[in-house]
C-alpha positions, 0 to 999 in steps of 0.5 A, spaced: 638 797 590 631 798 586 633 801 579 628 806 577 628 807 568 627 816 568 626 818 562 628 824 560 632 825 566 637 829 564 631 836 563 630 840 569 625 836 572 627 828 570 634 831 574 632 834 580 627 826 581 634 823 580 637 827 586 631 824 590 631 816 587 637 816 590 636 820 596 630 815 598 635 809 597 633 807 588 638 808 583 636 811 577 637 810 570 636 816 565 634 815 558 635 821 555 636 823 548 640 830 550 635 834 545 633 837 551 637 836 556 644 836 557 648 830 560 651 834 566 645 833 569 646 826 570 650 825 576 645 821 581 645 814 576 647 810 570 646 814 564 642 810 557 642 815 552 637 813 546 630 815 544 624 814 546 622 813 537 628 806 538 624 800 540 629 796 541 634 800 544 628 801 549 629 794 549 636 793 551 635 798 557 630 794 560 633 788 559 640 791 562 637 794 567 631 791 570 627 797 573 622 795 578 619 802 575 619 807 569 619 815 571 617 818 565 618 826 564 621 826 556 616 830 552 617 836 548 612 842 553 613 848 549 606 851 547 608 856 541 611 850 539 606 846 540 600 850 537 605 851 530 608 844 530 602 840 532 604 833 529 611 834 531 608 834 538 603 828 537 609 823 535 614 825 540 610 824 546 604 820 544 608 815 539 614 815 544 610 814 550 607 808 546 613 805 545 615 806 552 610 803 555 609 798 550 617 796 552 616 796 560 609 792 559 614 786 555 619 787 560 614 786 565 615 793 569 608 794 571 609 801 575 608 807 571 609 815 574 607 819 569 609 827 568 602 830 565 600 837 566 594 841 568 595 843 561 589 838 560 584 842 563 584 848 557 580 854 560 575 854 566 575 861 568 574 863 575 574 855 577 579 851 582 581 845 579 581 838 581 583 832 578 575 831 576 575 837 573 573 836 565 580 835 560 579 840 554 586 842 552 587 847 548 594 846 544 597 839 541 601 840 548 596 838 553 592 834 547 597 830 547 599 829 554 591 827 555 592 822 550 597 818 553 593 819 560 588 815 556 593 809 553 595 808 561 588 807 562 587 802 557 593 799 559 591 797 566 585 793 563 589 790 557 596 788 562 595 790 569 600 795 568 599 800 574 600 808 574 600 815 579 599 821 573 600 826 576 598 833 573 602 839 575 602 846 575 608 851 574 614 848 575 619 853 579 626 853 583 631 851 583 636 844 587 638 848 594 645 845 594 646 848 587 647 840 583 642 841 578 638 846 575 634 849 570 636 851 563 632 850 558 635 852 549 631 857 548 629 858 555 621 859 556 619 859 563 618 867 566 623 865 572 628 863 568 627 869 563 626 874 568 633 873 571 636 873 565 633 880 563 637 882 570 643 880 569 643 883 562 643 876 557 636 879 555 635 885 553 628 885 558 623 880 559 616 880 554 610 880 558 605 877 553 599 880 554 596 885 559 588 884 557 586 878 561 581 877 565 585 878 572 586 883 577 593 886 573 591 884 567 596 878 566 595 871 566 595 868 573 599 861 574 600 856 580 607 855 582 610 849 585 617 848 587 621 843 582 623 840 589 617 839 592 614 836 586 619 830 585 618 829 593 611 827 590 614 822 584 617 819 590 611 818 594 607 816 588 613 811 586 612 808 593 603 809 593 604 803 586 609 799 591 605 799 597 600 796 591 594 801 592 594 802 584 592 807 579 591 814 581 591 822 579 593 826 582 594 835 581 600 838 584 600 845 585 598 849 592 592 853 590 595 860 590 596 864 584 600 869 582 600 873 575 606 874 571 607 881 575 606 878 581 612 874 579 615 880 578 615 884 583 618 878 588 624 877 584 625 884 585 624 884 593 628 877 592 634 879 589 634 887 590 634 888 583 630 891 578 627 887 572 627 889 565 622 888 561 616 890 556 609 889 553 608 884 548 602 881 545 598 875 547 601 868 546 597 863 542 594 858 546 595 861 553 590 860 559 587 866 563 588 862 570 590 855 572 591 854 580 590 848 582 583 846 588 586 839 589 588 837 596 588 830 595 596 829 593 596 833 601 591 827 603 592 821 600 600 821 598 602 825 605 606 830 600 607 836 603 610 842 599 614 846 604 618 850 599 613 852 594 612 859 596 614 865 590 620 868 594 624 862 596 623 859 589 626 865 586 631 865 593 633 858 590 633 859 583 637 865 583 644 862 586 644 857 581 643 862 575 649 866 578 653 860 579 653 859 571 649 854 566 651 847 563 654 848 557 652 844 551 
């Protein structure tokens, strides 16, 4: 069975692509330093724990494992952080990912997808985005994921080493089957906050500003489901064996939704009203972000049959219910 190296495959996103590797007959590897994640989640593979900063345990993990492929998710994501915190963003997911992909071209493990974000893009009011769409970021977050974008392309030229990119929109949902979920220390992402606020862990959820340039005066994002976004890693592992080579490739649906709209789905999904009151507008946050790519739909063959807002909720909400890891 073909082994695939998963960085940070104990988070949210690196557990649910877990559950799919091995769904679509890989074992993979988590390496993961359990900062972020929790080591619960791993339950589809071999666990390696260890940071992307320690070359040589990077080292020993290729060698023990041999990997045909590295998926990598370990980064830090959170934007107050990352506007407040700079550097700590630059060394973690620039200098880490360096040294990761330093350590797969020495183990000659050539096929690289990578977890970049459309955070890249920085603000274009009022335009769709595609990946042609020019990278201005506005915090050290997306800064730093377009650096290591750039790393990979030089790697390509220098070694050969080959990649699907994939930049993504707002991650949501949950597993169906309940096995892994989201749960984030401290919890950022609205879905998330917005049940806790029903189920009284918060005492409402903060709605960060109303003054956008939007139809309710709240930022509007693209939401794509964790499921059918590691639906893509898979087909874009498969694109690199099939040698069809270096690609990028959005992942989102097109359709946007304000933090308000979220709302009020979660209150016609769960029947529950949603807490929450106004706050200021947050440091480095985009007015609108929605994908206009379709070339993941085209090329890929991917088809993103859950990401519509109530069955994210609908999926999301049991697996809140059914209680979190401890950690």
């Amino acid at each position: 069975m073909k082994t695939v190296l998963v960085t940070g495959g104990a988070g949210y996103i690196g557990s649910h692509a877990c559950k799919a590797l091995k769904a679509a007959g890989y074992t993979p590897v988590t390496y993961d330093n359990l900062v972020t994640g929790w080591q619960d989640a791993v339950k589809f593979g071999p666990f390696e724990q260890g940071d992307l900063t320690d070359r040589a345990r990077l080292d020993e993990v290729f060698a023990k494992h041999k990997p045909i492929a590295v998926m990598h998710f370990a980064a830090l994501s959170q934007v107050g952080e990352a506007m407040s915190q700079p550097g700590k963003y630059w060394a973690n997911n620039v200098g880490g990912s360096l040294n990761l992909i330093e350590a797969a071209v020495a183990a000659d493990c050539m096929d690289f997808v990578f977890s970049s974000t459309c955070a890249t893009y920085g603000e274009h009011d009022n335009v769709v985005l595609d990946e042609n769409t020019s990278q201005q970021p506005l915090n050290a977050y997306g800064a730093s994921k377009r650096a290591v974008e750039d790393i990979l392309t030089d790697f390509e030229a220098a070694y050969g080493l080959r990649s699907v990119i994939f930049r993504y929109f707002n991650v949501a949902g949950a597993d169906p089957e309940a096995e892994v979920g989201e749960f984030h220390q401290p919890e950022t992402h609205l879905i998330p906050l917005m049940i806790q606020a029903i189920k009284g862990e918060r005492d409402a959820l903060t709605v960060f500003g109303t003054d956008y340039d939007t139809p309710d005066g709240t930022c509007i994002r693209d939401y794509v489901h964790v499921c059918d976004l590691v639906d893509a890693h898979v087909l874009g592992l498969k694109w690199l064996e099939d040698g069809k080579g270096s690609q990028v490739f959005n992942l989102g649906t097109g359709s946007g939704f304000s933090v308000m709209d979220v709302i009020e789905h979660s209150r016609s999904v769960t029947n529950q009203e949603v807490p929450h009151n106004i706050g200021e507008r947050r440091a480095g946050d985009c007015t609108k972000l929605v994908s206009g790519s379709t070339r993941a739909i085209q090329d890929l063959g991917w088809e993103p049959s859950r990401s519509n807002m109530s069955e994210m909720i609908a999926d999301a909400w049991p697996w809140h219910q059914s209680g979190n890891y401890e950690k």
